[in-house]
N, C-alpha and C positions, 0 to 999 in steps of 0.2 A: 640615272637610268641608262642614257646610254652609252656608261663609263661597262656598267654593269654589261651592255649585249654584246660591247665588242669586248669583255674579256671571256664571255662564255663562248661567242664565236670562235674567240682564239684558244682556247680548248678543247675547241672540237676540231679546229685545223690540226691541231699537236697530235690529235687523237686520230684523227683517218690516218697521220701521217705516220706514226707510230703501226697501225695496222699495214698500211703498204708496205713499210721495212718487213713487218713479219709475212705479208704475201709472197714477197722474193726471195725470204726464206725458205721458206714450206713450199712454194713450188717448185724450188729447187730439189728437192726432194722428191717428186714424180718423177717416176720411172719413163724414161726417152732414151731419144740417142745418147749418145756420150763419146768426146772424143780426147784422145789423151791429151791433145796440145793443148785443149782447153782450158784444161787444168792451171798449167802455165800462164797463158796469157789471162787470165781469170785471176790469178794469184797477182799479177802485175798490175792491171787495175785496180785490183784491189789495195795496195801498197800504194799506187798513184793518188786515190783519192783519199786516203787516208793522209796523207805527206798536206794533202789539199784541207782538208777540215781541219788537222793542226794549225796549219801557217794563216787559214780565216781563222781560226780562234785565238791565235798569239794576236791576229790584229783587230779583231774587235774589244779584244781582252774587256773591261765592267759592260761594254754593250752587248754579249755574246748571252742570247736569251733565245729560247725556243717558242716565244710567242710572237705572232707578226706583228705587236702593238712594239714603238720602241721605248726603250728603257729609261730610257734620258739620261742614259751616260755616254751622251754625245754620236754623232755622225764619225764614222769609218771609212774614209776618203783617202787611203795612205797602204800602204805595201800592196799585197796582194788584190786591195779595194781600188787601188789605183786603176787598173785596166775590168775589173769583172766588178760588177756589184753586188752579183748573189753569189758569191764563190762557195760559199758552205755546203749550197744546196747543190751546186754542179757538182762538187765533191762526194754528195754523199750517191746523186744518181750514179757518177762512177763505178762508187763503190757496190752498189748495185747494181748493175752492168757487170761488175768482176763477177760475182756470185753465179749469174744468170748464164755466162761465157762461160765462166766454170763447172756450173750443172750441164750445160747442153739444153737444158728443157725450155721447149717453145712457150709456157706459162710462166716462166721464170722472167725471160723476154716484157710477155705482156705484160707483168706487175712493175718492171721497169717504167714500160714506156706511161705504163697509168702515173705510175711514181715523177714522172719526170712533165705529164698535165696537170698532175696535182701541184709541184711546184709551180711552175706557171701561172695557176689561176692565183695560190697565195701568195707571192710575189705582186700580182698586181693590186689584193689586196693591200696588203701588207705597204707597197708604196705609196698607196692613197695616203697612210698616217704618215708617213719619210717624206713628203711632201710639207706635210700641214708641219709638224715638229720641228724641221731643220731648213732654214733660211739658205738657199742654193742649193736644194736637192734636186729638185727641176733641174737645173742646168746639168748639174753634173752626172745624173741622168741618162742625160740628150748625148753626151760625149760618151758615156763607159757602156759596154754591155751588158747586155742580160746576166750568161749563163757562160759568156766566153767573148775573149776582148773584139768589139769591135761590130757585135752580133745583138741585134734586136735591141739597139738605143732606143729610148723613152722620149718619147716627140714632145716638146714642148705645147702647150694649151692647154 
């Protein structure tokens, strides 16, 4: 049974999360300011985090899953998991961040920044099982960042 609630939870994380990418979409698309460099440095984030969600997917390569339960094809502790822990997720807020810079629209912004508490909360989700699963996840935790090296370590207790 409660194999069963954490994978329906983790369906429905996939599932808001899924909806915020298309938030930052579509509010992209409301009519606002607009400014042409935007475009520019919008295309450039965009390309950044993109560069980003490849090089976390070359490195979690069989653990690379969209559900916050892990796979058990082992702990990610090596290239780009070396210094950031959630680098996929920082990657994709980038990439949303490009879009939003790109649009100009101040709703564009907001589903970012919704986008980038919703990582946050499933992350700490999500670490409760990376805890239970992988023997020195705690530690290594306590030493690597959040979301960016060096930024919001996981306090041991």
């Amino acid at each position: 049974m409660a194999d069963e609630k954490r994978d329906v939870t983790g369906l429905v994380l996939v599932g808001i999360q899924a909806l915020l990418f298309l938030a930052v979409a579509v509010l992209a698309l409301v009519p606002g300011p607009g400014w042409w460099m935007s475009l520019v440095v919008g295309l450039v984030l965009v390309v950044l985090g993109s560069a980003g969600v490849v090089w976390a997917g070359r490195d979690l390569g069989r653990a690379l899953t969209p559900m916050p339960t892990p796979n058990g094809a082992g702990l990610a502790a090596r290239g780009i998991y070396r210094g950031v822990r959630h680098p996929m997720y920082a990657s994709l807020i980038v990439i949303c961040l490009g879009v939003a810079v790109g649009s100009g629209r101040m709703w564009s912004y907001v589903a970012v920044l919704v986008l980038a508490l919703f990582f946050d909360l499933k992350t700490r989700y999500e670490e409760r099982f990376l805890v239970g699963a992988y023997e020195g996840y705690a530690e290594y935790a306590a030493r690597t960042g959040k979301f960016l090296p060096g930024v919001a370590r996981r306090r041991l207790g």
